[in-house]
MMTF fields as JSON, N, C-alpha, C and O atoms, coordinates in Angstrom:
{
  "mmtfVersion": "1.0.0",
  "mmtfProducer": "UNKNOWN",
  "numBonds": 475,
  "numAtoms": 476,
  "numGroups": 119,
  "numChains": 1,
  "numModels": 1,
  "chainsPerModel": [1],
  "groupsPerChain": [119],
  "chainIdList": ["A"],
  "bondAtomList": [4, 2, 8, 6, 12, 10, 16, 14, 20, 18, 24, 22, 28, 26, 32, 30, 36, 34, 40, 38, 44, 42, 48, 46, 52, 50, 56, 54, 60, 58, 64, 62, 68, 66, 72, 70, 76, 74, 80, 78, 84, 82, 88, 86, 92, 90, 96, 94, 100, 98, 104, 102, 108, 106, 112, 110, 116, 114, 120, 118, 124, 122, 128, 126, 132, 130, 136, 134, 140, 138, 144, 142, 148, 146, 152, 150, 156, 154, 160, 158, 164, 162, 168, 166, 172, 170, 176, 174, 180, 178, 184, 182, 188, 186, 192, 190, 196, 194, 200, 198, 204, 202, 208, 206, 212, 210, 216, 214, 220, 218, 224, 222, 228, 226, 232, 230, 236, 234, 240, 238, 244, 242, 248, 246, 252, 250, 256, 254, 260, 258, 264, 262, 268, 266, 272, 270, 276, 274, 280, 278, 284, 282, 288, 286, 292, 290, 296, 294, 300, 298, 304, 302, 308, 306, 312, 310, 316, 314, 320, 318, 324, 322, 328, 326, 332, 330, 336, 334, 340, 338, 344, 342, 348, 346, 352, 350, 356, 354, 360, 358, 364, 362, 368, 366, 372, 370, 376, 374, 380, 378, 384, 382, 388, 386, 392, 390, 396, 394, 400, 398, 404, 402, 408, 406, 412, 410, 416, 414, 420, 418, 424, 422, 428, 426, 432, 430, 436, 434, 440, 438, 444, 442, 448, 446, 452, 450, 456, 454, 460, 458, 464, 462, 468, 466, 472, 470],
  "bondOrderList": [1, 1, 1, 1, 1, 1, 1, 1, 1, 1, 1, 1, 1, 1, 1, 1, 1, 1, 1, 1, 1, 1, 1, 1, 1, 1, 1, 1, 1, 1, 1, 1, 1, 1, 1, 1, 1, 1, 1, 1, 1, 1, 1, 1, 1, 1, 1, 1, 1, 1, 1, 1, 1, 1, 1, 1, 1, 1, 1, 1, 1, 1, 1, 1, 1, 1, 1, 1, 1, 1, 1, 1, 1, 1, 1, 1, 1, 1, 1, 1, 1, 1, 1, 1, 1, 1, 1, 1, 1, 1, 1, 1, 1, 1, 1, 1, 1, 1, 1, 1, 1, 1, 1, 1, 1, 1, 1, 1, 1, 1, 1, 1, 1, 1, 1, 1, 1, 1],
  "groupList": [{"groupName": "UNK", "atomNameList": ["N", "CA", "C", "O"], "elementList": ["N", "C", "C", "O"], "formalChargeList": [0, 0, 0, 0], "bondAtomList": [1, 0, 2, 1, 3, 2], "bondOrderList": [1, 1, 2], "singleLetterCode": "X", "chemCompType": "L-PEPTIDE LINKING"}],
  "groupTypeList": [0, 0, 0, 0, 0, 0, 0, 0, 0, 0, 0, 0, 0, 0, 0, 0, 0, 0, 0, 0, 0, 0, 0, 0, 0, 0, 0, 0, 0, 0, 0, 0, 0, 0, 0, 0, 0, 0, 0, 0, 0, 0, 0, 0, 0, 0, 0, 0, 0, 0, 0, 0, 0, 0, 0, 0, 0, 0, 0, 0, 0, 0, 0, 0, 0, 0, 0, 0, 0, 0, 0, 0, 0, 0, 0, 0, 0, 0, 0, 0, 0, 0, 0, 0, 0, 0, 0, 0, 0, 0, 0, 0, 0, 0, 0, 0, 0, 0, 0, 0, 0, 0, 0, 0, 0, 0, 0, 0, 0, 0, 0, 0, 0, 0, 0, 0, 0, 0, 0],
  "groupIdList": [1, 2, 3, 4, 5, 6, 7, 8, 9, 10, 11, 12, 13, 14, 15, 16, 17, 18, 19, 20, 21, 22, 23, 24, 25, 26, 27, 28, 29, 30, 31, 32, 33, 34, 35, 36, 37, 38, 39, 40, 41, 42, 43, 44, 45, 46, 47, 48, 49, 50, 51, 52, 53, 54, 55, 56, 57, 58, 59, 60, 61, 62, 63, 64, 65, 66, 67, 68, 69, 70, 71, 72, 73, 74, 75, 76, 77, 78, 79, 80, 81, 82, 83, 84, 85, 86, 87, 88, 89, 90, 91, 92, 93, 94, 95, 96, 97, 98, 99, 100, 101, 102, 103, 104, 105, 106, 107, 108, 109, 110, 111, 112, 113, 114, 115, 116, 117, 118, 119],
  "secStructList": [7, 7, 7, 7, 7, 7, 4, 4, 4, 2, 2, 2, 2, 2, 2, 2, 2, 2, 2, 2, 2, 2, 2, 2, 2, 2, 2, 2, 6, 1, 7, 7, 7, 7, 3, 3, 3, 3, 3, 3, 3, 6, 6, 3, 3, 3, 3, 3, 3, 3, 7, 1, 1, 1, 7, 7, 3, 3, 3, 1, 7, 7, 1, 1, 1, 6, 6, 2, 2, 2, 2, 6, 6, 6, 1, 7, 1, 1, 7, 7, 3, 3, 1, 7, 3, 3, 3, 7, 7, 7, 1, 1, 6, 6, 6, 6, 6, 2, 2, 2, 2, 2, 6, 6, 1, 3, 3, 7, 7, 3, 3, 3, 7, 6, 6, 1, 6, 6, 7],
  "xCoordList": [141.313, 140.399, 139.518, 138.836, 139.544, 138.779, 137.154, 136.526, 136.961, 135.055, 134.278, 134.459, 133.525, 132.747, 131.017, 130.147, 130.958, 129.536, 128.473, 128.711, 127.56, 126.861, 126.165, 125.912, 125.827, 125.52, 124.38, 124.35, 123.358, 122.011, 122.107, 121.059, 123.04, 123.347, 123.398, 123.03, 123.686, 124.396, 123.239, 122.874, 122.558, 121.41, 120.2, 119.13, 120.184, 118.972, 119.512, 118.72, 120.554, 121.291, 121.076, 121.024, 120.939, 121.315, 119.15, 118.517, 118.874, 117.367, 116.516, 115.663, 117.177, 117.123, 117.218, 116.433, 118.335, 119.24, 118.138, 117.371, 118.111, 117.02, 115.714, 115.122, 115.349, 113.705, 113.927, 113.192, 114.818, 115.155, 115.482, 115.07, 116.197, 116.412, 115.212, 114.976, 114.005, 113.378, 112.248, 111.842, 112.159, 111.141, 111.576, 110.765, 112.982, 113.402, 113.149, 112.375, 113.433, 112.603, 111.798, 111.55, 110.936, 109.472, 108.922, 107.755, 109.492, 108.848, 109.778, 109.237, 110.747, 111.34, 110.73, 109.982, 110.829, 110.415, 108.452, 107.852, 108.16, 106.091, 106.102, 106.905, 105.028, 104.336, 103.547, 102.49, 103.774, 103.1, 101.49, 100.917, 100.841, 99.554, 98.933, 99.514, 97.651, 97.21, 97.035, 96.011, 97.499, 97.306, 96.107, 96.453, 95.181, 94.365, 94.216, 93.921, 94.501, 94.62, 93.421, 93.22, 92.719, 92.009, 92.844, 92.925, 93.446, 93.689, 92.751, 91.958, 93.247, 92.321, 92.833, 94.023, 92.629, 93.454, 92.564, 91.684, 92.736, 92.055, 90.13, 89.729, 89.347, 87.73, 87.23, 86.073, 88.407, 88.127, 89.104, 90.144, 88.348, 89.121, 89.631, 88.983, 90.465, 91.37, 91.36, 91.339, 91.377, 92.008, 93.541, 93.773, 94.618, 95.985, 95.643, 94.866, 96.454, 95.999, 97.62, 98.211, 98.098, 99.125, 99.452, 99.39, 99.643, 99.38, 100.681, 101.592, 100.69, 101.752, 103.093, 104.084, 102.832, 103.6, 104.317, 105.541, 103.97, 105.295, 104.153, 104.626, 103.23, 102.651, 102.116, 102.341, 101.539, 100.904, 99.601, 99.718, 98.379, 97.507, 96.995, 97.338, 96.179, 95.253, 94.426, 94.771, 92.965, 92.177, 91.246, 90.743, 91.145, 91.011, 92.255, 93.13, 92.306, 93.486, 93.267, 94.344, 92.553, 92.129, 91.337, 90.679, 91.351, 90.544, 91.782, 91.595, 93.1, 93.977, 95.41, 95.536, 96.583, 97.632, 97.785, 98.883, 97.173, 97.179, 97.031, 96.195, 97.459, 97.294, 98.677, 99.032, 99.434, 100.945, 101.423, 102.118, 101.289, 101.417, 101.056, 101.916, 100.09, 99.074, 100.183, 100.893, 100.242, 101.215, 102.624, 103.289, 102.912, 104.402, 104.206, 105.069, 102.648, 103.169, 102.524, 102.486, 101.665, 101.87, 102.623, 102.764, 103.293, 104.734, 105.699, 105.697, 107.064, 108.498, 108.703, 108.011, 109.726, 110.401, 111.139, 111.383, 111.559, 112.475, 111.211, 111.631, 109.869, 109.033, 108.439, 107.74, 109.045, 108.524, 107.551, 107.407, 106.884, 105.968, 104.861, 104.995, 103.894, 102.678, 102.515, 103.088, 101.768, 101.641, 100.347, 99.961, 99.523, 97.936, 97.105, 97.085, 96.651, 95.626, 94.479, 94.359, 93.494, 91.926, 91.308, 91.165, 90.331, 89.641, 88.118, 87.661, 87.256, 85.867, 84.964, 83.855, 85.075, 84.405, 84.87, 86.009, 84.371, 84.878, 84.766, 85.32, 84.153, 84.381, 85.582, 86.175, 85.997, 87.086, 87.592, 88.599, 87.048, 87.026, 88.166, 89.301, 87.278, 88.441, 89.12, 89.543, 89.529, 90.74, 91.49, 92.532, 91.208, 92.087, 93.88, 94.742, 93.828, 95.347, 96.022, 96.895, 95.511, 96.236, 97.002, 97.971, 96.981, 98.49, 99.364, 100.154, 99.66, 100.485, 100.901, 102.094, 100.118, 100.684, 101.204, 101.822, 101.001, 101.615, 103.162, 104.024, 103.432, 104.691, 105.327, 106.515, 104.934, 105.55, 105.99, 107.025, 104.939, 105.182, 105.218, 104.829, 106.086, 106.306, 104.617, 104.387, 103.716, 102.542, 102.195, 101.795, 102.486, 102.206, 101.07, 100.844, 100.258, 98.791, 97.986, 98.161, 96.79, 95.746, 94.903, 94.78, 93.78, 92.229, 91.324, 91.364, 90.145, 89.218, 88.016, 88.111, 86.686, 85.69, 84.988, 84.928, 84.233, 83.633, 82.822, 82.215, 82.174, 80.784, 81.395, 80.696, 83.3, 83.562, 83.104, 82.852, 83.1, 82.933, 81.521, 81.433, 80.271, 79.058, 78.689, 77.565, 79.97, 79.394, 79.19, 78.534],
  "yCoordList": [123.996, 124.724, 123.729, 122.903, 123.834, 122.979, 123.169, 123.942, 122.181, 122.137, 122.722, 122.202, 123.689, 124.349, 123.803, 123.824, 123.531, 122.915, 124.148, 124.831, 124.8, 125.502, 125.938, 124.951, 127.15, 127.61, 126.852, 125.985, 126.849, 126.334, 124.617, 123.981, 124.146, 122.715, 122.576, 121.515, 123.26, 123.825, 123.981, 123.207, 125.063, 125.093, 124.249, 124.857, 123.466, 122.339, 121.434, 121.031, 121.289, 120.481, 120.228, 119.233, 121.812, 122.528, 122.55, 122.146, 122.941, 122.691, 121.156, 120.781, 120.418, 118.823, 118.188, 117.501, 118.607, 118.613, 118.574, 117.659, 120.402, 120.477, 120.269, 120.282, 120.124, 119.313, 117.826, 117.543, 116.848, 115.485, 115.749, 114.846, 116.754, 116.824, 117.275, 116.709, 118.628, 118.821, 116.986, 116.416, 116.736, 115.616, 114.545, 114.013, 114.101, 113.23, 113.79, 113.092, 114.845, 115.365, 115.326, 114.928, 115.715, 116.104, 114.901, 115.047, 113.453, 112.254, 111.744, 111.15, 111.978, 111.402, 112.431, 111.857, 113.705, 114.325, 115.083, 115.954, 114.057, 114.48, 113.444, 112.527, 113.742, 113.137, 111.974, 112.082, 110.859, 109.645, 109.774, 110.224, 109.137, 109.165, 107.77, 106.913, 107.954, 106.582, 106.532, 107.182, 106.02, 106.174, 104.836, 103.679, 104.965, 104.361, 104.748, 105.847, 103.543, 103.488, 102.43, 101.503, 102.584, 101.884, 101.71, 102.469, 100.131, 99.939, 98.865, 97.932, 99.468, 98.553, 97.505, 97.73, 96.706, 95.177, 94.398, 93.703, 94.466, 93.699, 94.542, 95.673, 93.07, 93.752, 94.156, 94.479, 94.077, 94.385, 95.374, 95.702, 95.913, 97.363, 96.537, 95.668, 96.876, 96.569, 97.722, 98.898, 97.177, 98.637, 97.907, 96.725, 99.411, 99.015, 100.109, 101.045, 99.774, 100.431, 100.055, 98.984, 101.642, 101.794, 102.358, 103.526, 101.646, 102.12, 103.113, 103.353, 103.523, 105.139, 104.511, 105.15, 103.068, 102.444, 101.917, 101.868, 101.635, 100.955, 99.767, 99.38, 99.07, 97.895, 98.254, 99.416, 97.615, 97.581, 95.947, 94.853, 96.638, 95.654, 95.655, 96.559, 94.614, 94.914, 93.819, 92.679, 94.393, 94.003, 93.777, 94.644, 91.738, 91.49, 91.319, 92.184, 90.083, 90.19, 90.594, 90.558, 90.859, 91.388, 90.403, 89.64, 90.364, 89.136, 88.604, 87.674, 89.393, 88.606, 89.442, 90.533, 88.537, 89.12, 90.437, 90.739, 91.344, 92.654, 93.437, 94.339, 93.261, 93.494, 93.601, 94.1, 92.958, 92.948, 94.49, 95.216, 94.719, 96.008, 97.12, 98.001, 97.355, 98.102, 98.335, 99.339, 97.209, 97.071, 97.609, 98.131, 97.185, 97.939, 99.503, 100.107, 100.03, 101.475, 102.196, 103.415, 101.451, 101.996, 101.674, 102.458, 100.661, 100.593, 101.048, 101.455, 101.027, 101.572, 100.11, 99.098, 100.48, 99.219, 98.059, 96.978, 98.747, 97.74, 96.658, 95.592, 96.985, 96.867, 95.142, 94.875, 94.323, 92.594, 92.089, 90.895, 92.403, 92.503, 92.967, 94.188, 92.712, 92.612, 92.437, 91.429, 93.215, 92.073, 91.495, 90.85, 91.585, 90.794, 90.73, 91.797, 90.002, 90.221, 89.741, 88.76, 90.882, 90.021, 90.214, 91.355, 88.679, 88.377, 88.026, 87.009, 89.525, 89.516, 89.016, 89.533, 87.811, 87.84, 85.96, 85.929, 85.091, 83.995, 84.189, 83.326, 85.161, 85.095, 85.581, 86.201, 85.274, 85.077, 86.523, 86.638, 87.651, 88.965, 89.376, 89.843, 88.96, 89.49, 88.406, 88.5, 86.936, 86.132, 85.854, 85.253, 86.196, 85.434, 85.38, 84.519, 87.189, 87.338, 87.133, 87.841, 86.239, 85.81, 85.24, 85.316, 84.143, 83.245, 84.251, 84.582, 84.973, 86.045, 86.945, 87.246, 87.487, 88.053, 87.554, 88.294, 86.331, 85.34, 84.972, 84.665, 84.988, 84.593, 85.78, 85.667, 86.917, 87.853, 88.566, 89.21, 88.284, 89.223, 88.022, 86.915, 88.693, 87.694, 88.28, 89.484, 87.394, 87.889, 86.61, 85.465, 87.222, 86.233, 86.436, 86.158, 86.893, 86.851, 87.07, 88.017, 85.997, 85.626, 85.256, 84.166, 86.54, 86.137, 86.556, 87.448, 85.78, 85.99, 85.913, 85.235, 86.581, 86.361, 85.151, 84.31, 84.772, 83.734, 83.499, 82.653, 83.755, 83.884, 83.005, 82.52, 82.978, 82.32, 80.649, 80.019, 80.334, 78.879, 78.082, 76.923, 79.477, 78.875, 79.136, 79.555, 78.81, 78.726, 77.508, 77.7],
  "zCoordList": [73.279, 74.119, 74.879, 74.273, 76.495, 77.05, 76.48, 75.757, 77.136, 76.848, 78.193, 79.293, 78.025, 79.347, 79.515, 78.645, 80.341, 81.219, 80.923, 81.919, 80.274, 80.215, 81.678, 82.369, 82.249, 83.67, 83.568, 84.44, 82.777, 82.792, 83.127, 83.236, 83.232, 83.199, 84.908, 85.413, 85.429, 86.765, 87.444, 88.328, 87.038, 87.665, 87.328, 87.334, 87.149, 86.178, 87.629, 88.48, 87.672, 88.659, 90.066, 90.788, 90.236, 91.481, 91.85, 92.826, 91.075, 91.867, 91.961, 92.766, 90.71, 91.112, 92.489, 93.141, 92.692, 94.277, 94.82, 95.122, 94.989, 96.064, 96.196, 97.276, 95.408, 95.354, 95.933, 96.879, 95.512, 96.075, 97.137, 97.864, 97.914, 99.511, 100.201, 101.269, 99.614, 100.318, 100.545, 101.558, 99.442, 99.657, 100.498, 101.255, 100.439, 101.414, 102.429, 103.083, 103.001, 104.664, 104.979, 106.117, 104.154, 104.717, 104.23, 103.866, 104.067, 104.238, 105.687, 106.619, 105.669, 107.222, 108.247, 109.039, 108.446, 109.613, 109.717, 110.347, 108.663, 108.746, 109.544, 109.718, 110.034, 111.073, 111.087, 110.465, 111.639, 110.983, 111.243, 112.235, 109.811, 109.915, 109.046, 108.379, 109.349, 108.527, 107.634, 107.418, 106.57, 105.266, 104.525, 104.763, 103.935, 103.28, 101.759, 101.288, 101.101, 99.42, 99.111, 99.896, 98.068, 97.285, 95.63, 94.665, 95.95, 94.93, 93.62, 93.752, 92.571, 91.58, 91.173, 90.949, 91.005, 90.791, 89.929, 90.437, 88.586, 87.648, 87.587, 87.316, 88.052, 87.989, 89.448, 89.718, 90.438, 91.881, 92.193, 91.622, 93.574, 94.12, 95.588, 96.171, 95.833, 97.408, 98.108, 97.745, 99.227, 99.789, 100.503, 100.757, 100.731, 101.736, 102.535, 102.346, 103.565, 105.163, 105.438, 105.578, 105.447, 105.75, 107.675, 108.059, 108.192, 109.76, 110.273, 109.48, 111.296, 111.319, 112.132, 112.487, 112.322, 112.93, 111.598, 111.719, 110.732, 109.577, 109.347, 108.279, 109.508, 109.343, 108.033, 107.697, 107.316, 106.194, 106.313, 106.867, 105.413, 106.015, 104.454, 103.692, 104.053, 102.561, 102.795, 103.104, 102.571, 102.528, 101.182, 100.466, 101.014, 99.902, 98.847, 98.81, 97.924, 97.176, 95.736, 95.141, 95.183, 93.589, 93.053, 93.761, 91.864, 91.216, 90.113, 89.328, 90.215, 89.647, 89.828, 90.383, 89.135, 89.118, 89.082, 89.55, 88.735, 88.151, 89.943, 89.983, 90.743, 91.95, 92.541, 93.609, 91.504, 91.907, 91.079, 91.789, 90.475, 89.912, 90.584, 90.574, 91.146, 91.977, 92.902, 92.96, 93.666, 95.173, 95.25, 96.145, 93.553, 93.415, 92.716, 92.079, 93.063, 92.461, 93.535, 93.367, 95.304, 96.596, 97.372, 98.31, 97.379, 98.06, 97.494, 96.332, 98.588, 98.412, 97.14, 97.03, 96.469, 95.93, 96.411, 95.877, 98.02, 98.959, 99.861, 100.312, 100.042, 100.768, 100.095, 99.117, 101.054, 100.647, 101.529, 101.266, 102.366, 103.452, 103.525, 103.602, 103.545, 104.226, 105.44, 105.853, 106.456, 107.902, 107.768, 108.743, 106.7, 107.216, 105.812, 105.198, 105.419, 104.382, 105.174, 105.907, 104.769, 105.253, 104.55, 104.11, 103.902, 103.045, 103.354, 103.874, 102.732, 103.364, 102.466, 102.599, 101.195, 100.45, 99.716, 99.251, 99.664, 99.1, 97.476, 96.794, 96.87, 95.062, 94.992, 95.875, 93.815, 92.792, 92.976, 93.674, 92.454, 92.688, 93.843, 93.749, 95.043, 96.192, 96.538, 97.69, 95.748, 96.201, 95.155, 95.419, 93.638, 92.741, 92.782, 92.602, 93.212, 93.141, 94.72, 95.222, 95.184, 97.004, 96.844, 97.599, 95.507, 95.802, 95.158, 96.043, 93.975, 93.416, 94.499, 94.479, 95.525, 96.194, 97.401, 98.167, 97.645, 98.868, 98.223, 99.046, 97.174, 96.299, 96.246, 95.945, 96.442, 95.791, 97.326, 97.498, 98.395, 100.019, 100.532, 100.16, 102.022, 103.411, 103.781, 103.887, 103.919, 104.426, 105.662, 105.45, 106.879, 108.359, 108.85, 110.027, 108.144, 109.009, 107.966, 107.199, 107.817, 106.939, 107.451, 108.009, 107.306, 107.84, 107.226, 106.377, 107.698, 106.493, 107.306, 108.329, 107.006, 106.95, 107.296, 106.4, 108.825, 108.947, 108.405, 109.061, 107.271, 106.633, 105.189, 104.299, 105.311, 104.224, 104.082, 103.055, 105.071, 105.962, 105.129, 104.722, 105.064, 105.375, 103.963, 103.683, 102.684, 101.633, 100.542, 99.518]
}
C-alpha cells in the first residue's frame, strides 16, 4: 500500500506559497521610500539611511564589533556595500566598530565631522 501525503500537509504548503509570493511583491512593486533605522551597536546607537534610490548611508560606526550583527539583521544578506559612513563624533562610542565594518563592506565614501580635527 502506497504512502499518502496528509491534505493538511498540502495546505500548510499551499498558504506558505502564498504568503512568500505575496511578500516578494509588495517589496518589488511598493513604492520607494526613505527608510531610517536606529541601530544599537554595543554602548552606541547608529543610525542607517536607506535612500529610495538603493544607496545606503550610516551614520557613526558603533563603539564595537557588535555593529556587524546589527547591519546583518537591516540589510539583505547579499548586500556588501555601504555608500558613505559619516562620523560626527571622535569618541570611541561612534568609531570603535569602523575598521570591522570597513572589512566587512565596500564602503567609498568616509566623512566625518570637522570638529574631529580640533581635538
Amino acid at each position: 500500500m502506497p504512502w499518502r501525503v496528509p491534505t493538511f500537509v498540502y495546505l500548510l504548503l499551499f498558504f506558505a506559497l502564498l504568503v512568500g509570493t505575496i511578500s516578494v511583491y509588495r517589496e518589488i512593486f511598493s513604492p520607494p521610500v526613505l527608510k531610517v533605522e536606529v541601530l544599537e551597536a554595543g554602548k552606541a546607537s547608529t543610525v542607517l539611511i536607506k535612500a529610495p534610490t538603493g544607496e545606503t548611508y550610516l551614520i557613526n560606526a558603533g563603539s564595537d564589533a557588535g555593529i556587524l550583527r546589527s547591519l546583518g539583521a537591516a540589510l539583505p544578506f547579499w548586500q556588501r556595500r555601504i555608500d558613505g559612513i559619516f562620523l560626527t563624533s571622535a569618541v570611541t562610542s561612534a568609531t570603535g566598530g569602523l575598521t570591522d565594518v570597513i572589512r566587512r563592506y565596500r564602503v567609498p565614501t568616509l566623512a566625518r565631522s570637522g570638529a574631529l580635527g580640533s581635538r
